[in-house]
C-alpha positions as CSV (number, residue, x, y, z in Angstrom):
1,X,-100.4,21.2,104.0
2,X,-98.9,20.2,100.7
3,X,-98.5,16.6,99.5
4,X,-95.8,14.9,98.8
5,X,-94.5,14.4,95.2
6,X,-96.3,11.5,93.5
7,X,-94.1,9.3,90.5
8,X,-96.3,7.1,88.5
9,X,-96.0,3.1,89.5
10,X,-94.4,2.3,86.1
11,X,-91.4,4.7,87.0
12,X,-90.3,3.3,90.0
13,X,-91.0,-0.3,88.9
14,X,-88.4,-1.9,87.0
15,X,-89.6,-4.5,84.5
16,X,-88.1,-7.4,82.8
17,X,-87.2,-5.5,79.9
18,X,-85.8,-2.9,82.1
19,X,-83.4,-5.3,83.8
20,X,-82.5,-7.3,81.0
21,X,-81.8,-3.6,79.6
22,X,-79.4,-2.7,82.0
23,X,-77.8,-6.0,82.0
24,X,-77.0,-5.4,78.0
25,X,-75.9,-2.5,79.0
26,X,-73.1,-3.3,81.1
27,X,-72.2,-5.7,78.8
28,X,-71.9,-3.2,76.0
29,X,-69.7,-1.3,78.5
30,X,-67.6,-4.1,79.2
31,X,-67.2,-4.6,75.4
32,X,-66.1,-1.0,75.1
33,X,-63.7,-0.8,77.5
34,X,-62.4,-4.1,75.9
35,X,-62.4,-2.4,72.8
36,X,-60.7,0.7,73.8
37,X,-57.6,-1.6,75.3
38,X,-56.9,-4.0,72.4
39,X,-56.9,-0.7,70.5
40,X,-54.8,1.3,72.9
41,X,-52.1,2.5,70.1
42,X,-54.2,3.9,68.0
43,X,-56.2,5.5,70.4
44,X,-53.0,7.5,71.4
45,X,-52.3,7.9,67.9
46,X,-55.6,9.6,67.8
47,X,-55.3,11.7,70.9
48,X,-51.5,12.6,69.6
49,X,-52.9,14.1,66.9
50,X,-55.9,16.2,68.2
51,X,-53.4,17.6,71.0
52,X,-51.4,18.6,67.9
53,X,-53.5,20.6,65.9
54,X,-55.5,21.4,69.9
55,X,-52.1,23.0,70.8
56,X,-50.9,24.3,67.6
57,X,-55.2,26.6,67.1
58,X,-54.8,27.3,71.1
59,X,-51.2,29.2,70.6
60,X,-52.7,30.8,67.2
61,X,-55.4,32.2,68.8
62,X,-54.6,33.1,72.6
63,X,-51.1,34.1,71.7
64,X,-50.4,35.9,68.7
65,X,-46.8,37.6,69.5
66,X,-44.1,35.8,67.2
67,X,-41.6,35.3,69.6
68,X,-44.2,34.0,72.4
69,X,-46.1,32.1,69.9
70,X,-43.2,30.3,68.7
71,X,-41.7,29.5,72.1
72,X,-45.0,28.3,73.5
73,X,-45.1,25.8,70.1
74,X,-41.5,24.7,71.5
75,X,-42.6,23.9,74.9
76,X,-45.8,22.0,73.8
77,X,-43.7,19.2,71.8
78,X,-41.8,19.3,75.2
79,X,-44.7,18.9,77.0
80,X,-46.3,16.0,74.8
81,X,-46.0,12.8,76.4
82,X,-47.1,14.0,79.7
83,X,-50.2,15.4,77.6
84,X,-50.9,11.8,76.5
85,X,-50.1,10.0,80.0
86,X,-52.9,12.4,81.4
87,X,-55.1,12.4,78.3
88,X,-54.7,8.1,78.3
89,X,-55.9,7.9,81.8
90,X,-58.8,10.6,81.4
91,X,-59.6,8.7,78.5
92,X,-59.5,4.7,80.1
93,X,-61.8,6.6,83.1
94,X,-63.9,8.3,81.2
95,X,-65.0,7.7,77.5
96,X,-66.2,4.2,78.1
97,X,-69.6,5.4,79.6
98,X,-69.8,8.3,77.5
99,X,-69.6,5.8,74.6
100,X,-71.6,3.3,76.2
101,X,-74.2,6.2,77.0
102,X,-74.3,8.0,73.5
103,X,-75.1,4.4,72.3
104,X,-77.9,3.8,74.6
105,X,-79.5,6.9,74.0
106,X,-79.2,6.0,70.1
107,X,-81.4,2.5,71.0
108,X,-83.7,4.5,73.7
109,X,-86.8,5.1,72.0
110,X,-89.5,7.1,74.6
111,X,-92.7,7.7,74.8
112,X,-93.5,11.7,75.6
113,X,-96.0,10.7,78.5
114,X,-93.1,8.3,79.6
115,X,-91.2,10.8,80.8
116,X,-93.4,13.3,82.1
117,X,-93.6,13.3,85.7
118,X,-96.8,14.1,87.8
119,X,-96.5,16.6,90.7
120,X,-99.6,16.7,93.1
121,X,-99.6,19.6,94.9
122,X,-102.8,20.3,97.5
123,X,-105.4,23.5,95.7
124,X,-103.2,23.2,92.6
125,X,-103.6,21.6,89.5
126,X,-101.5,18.7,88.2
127,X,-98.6,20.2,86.6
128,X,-97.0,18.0,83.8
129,X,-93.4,18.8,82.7
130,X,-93.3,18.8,78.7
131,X,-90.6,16.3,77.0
132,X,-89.6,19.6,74.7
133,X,-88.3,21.4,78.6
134,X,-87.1,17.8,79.7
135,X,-84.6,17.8,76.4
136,X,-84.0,21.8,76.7
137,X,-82.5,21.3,80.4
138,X,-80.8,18.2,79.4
139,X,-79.1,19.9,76.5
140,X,-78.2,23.0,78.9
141,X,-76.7,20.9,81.2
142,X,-74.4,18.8,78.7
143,X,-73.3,22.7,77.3
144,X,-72.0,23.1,81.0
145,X,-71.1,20.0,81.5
146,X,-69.0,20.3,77.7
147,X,-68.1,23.6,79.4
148,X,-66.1,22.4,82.5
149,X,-64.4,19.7,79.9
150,X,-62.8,22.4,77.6
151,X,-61.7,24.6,81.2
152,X,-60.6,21.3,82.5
153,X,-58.5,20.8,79.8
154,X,-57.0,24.0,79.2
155,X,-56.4,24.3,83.1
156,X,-54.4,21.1,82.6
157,X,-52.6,22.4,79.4
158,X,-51.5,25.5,80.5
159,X,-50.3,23.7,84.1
160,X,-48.3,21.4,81.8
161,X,-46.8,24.5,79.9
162,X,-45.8,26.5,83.0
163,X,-43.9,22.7,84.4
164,X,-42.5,22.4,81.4
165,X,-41.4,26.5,80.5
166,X,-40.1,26.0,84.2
167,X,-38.3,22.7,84.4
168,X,-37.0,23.9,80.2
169,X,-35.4,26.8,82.1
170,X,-33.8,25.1,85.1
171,X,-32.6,22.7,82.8
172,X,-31.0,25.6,80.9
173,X,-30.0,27.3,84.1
174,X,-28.2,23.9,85.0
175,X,-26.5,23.3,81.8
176,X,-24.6,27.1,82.2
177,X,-23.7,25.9,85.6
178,X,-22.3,22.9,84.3
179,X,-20.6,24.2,81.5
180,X,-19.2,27.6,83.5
181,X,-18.0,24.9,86.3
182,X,-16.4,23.0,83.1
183,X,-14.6,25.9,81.9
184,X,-13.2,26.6,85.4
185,X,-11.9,23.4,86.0
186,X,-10.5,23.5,82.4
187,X,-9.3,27.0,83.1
188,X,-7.2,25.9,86.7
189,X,-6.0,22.8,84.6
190,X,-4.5,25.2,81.8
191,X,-2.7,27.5,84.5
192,X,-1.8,24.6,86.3
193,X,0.2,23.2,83.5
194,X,1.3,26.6,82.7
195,X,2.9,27.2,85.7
196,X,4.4,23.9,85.8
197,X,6.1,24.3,82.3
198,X,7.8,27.4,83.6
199,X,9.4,26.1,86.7
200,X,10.9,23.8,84.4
């Protein structure tokens, strides 16, 4: 029968530091999130930008028909502030502890026998993962995890392009209406008039 996993004592104890640690940390991400409201304009500013040049290399490269191409351009400027509602919000949820993160892992310096982990296992010998195959996985899972983002993202941006191309040609579709309606009435009000001027 196998034994369970052993974690050295120093892992699962939390020390003074440690605590004081994470205490500065949440502090730090207090600060950010702070940070990124007082500078809320020209962090949309920012993101008004990147979705302009994001939208304008997407169309270049995914679509490369002139007609399509430029109509897609069109319906992105439609599409714009709805982009930057959504992007805002993703942003308020989600950059502060990315930032705070990055930052703590800038200020996080570990030992290599710190974050090995021991695994006893009964007739085996000790097997000791290497920090080199800790920071492979961890940069293999931030690819997929940068992965998701980008499918996120486009999933989003071609949603917002099909609302928009749809509700651009209702709004066309309801503008004819309104306008053939227009010319009706105008059209009765002509004969009307007509017919009136000759019975007099």
């Amino acid at each position: 029968m196998s034994k369970p996993v052993k974690i050295s004592n120093h892992l699962t104890q939390q020390s003074p530091e440690k605590i004081k640690e994470e205490k500065l940390m949440g502090e730090v991400l207090l600060l950010v999130k702070t940070l990124i409201y007082e500078k809320e304009i020209t962090i949309k500013l920012i993101i008004d930008c990147l979705y302009d040049i994001g939208a304008t290399n997407f169309i270049n490269y995914k679509f490369q028909l002139g007609t399509l191409n430029k109509t897609l351009k069109v319906i992105t400027k439609i599409s714009k502030p709805a982009f930057k509602i959504l992007a805002w919000k993703w942003f308020k949820n989600n950059c502060p502890n990315l930032i705070a993160g990055w930052l703590q892992s800038k200020v996080t310096f570990t030992r290599a026998e710190e974050r090995n982990i021991e695994v006893v296992v009964e007739n085996e010998t000790t097997n000791i993962v290497s920090s080199s195959q800790v920071s492979d996985q961890n940069q293999i899972d931030e690819i997929k995890y940068l992965h998701f983002q980008v499918k996120l993202l486009i999933s989003i941006l071609v949603a917002l392009v099909t609302m928009f191309s749809g509700s651009f040609i209702w709004l066309n579709y309801s503008l004819q209406q309104s306008h053939l309606q227009r010319v009706e009435k105008l059209q009765k009000q002509v004969k009307t008039l007509e017919s009136s001027i000759n019975q007099r």
